[in-house]
C-alpha positions as CSV (number, residue, x, y, z in Angstrom):
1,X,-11.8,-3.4,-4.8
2,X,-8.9,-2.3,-6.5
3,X,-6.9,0.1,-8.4
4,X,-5.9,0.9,-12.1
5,X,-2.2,1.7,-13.1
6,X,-1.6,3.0,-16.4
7,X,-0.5,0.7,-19.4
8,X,3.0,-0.1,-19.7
9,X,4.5,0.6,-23.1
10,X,5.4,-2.7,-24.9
11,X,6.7,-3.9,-28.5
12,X,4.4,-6.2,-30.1
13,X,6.4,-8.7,-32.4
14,X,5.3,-11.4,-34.9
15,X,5.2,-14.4,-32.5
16,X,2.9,-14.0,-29.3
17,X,4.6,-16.0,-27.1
18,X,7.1,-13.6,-26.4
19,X,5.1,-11.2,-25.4
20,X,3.3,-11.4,-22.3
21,X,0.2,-9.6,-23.0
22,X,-0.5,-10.7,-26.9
23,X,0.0,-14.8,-25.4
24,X,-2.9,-13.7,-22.8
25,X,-0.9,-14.5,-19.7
26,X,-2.4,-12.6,-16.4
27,X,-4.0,-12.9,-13.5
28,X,-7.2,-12.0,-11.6
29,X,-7.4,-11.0,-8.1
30,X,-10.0,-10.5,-5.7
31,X,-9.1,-9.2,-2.0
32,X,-11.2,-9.6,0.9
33,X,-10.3,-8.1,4.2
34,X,-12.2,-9.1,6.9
35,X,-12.8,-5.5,8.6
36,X,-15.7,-3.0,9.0
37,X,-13.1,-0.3,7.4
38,X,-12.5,-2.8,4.7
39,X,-12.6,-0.5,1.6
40,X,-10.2,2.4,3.3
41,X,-7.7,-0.6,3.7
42,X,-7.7,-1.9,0.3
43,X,-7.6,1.7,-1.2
44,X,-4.8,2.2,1.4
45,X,-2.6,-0.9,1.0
46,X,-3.0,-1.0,-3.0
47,X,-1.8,2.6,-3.9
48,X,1.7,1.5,-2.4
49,X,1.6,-1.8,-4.1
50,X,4.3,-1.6,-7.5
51,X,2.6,-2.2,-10.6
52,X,5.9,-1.3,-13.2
53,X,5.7,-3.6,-15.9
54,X,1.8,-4.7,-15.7
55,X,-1.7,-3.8,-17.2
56,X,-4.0,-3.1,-14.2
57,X,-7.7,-3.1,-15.0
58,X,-10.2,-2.8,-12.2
59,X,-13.5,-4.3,-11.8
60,X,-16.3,-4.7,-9.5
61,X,-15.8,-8.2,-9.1
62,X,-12.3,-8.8,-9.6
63,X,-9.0,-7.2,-10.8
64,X,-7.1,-7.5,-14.2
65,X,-3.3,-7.6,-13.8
66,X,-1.7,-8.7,-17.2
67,X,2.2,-8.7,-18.0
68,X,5.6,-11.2,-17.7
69,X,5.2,-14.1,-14.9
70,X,7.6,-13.0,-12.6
71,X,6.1,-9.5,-12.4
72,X,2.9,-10.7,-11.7
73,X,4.4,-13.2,-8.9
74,X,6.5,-9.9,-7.6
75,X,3.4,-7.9,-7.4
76,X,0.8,-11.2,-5.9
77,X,3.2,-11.1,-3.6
78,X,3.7,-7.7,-2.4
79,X,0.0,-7.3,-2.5
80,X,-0.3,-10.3,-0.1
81,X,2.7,-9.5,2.5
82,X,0.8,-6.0,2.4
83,X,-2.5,-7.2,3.4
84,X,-0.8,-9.6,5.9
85,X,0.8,-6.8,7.4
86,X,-2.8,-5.1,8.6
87,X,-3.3,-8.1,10.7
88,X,-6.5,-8.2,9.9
89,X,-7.9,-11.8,8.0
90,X,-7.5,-11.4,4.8
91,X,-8.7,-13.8,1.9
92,X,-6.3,-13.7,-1.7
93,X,-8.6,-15.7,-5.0
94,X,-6.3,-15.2,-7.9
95,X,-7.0,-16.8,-11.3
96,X,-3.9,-17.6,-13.5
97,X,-4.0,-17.6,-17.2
98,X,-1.8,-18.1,-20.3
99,X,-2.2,-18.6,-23.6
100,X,-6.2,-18.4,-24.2
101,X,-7.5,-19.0,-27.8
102,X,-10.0,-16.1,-27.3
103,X,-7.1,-13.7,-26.5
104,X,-4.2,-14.9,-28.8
105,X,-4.0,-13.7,-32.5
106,X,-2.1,-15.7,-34.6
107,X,-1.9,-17.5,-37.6
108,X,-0.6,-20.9,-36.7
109,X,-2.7,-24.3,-36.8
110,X,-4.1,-24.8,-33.2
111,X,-3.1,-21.9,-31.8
112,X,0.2,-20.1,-30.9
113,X,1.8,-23.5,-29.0
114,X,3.6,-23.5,-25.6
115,X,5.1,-20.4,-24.0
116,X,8.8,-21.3,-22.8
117,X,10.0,-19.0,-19.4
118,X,11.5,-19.8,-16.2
119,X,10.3,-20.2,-13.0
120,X,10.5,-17.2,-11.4
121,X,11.9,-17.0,-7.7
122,X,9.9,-17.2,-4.6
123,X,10.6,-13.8,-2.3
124,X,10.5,-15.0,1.4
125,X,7.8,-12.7,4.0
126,X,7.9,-14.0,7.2
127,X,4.2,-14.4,6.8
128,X,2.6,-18.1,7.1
129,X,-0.2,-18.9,4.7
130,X,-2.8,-21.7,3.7
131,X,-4.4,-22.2,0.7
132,X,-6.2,-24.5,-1.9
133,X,-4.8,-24.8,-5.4
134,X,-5.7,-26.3,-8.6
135,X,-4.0,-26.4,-12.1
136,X,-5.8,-27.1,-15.1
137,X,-3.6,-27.7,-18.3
138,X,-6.0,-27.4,-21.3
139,X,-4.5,-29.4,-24.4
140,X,-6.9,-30.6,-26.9
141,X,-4.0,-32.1,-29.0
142,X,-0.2,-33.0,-28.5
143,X,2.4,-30.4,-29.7
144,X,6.0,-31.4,-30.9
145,X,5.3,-34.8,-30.4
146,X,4.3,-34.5,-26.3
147,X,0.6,-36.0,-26.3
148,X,-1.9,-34.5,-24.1
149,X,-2.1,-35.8,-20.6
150,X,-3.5,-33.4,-17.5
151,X,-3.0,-35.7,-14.8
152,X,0.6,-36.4,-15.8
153,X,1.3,-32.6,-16.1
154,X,-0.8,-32.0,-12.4
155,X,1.4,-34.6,-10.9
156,X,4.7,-32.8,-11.7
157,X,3.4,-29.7,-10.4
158,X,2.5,-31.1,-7.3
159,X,6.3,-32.8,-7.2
160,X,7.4,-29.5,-7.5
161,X,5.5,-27.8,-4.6
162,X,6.9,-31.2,-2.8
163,X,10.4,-29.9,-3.5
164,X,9.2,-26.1,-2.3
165,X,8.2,-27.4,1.0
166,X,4.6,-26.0,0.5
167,X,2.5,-29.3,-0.3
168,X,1.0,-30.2,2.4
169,X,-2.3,-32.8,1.0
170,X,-4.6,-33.9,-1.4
171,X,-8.3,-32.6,-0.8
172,X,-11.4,-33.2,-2.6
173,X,-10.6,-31.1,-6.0
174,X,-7.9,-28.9,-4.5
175,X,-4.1,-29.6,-3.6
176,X,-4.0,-28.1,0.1
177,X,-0.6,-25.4,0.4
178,X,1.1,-24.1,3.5
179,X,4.3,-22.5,4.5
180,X,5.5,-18.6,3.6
181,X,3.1,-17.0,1.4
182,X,5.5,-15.5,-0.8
183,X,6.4,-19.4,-1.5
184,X,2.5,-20.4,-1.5
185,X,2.2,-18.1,-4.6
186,X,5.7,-19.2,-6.1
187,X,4.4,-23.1,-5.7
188,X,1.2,-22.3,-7.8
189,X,3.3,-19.6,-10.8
190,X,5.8,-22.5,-11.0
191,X,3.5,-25.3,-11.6
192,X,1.6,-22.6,-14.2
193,X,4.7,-22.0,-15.7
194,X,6.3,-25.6,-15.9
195,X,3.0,-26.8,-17.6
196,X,2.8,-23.6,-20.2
197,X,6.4,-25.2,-21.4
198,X,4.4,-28.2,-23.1
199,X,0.5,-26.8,-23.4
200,X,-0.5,-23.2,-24.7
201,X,-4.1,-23.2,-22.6
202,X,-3.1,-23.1,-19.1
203,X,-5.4,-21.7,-16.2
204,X,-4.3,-22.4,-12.2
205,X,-7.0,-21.3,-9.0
206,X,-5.3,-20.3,-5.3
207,X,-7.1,-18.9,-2.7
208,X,-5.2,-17.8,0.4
209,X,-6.0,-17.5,4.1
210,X,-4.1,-15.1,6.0
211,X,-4.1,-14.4,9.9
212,X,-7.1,-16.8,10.2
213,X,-7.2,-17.1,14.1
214,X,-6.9,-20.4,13.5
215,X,-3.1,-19.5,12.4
216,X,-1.4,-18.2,14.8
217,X,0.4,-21.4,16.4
218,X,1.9,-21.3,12.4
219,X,2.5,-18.0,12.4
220,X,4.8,-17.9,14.9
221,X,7.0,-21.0,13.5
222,X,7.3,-18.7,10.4
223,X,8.1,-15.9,12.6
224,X,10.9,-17.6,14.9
């Protein structure tokens, strides 16, 4: 359950990959709160939530939320430290995406190419987190000489969370993330980003546990 902001204006130019929105890149989220008053605490926590700068579209199964990366990490993770802050167990499934053929219009053979942006910063919570995560570069042919290769672009993602603190283990299809949540959902944006330098068609999965009673010997390392 979620809310709809209003579009934000934005100048279109010739080459998609500078803007946000005509490259495709956004996310979709889907919030559960474990809680008989459920829907009153979504409706609640999401009205406060900043949306300047993003395309909000609701759904019934998920939520839209389109515009530059480190607005959408900004508002995953205000949304997350909100719904943290009910301490009630919540649940976070967000779907990255960037640069999808069936949303990019351009003329250029194979596609618009890579997106070039940097990494935007991890914000700090105070609120532990575990998740699953899994990055799926999808290049069907090399660009500017860099031939396709998944596994070597998954491998320097996962490097990279190693460097963020936040990798914690390999698991059967998913790459298993602890630490801050606000760093959780820097880890996965990063590796996104890192891989969209070199592949157009990048999509990333997370899904986030938070106060899971199972948590709270973690919670209160973060906390100290």
């Amino acid at each position: 359950m979620m809310l709809t902001s209003t579009t934000p204006d934005s100048t279109r130019t010739t080459d998609p990959t500078t803007d946000p929105l005509t490259f495709g890149v956004g996310v979709r989220v889907t919030a559960a709160v474990m809680a008989d008053d459920y829907a009153a605490i979504l409706t609640r926590v999401l009205a406060d939530v900043d949306t300047t700068g993003l395309v909000v579209e609701t759904g019934d199964v998920s939520t839209y939320v389109g515009g530059a990366e480190a607005d959408l990490l900004r508002h995953l993770t205000d949304l997350a430290e909100a719904l943290a802050t009910t301490e009630h167990h919540v649940t976070l499934t967000v779907h990255l995406s960037r640069g999808c053929p069936g949303e990019v219009v351009c003329d250029l053979p194979g596609g618009a190419g890579p997106r070039a942006g940097d990494v935007p910063s991890p914000r700090p919570t105070g609120r532990w987190a575990a998740a699953e995560w899994a990055l799926y570069p999808l290049a069907d042919q090399g660009t500017s000489g860099v031939e396709p290769d998944h596994m070597r672009d998954i491998y320097a993602a996962i490097d990279h969370a190693r460097e963020l603190g936040t990798f914690r283990g390999s698991e059967h299809f998913v790459t298993r993330l602890e630490g801050d949540v606000g760093d959780v959902l820097a880890t996965a944006v990063a590796g996104w980003v890192l891989v969209g330098r070199s592949v157009q068609h990048v999509t990333s999965h997370l899904t986030i546990s938070l106060n899971s009673p199972s948590h709270a010997a973690h919670e209160i390392e973060v906390t100290r």
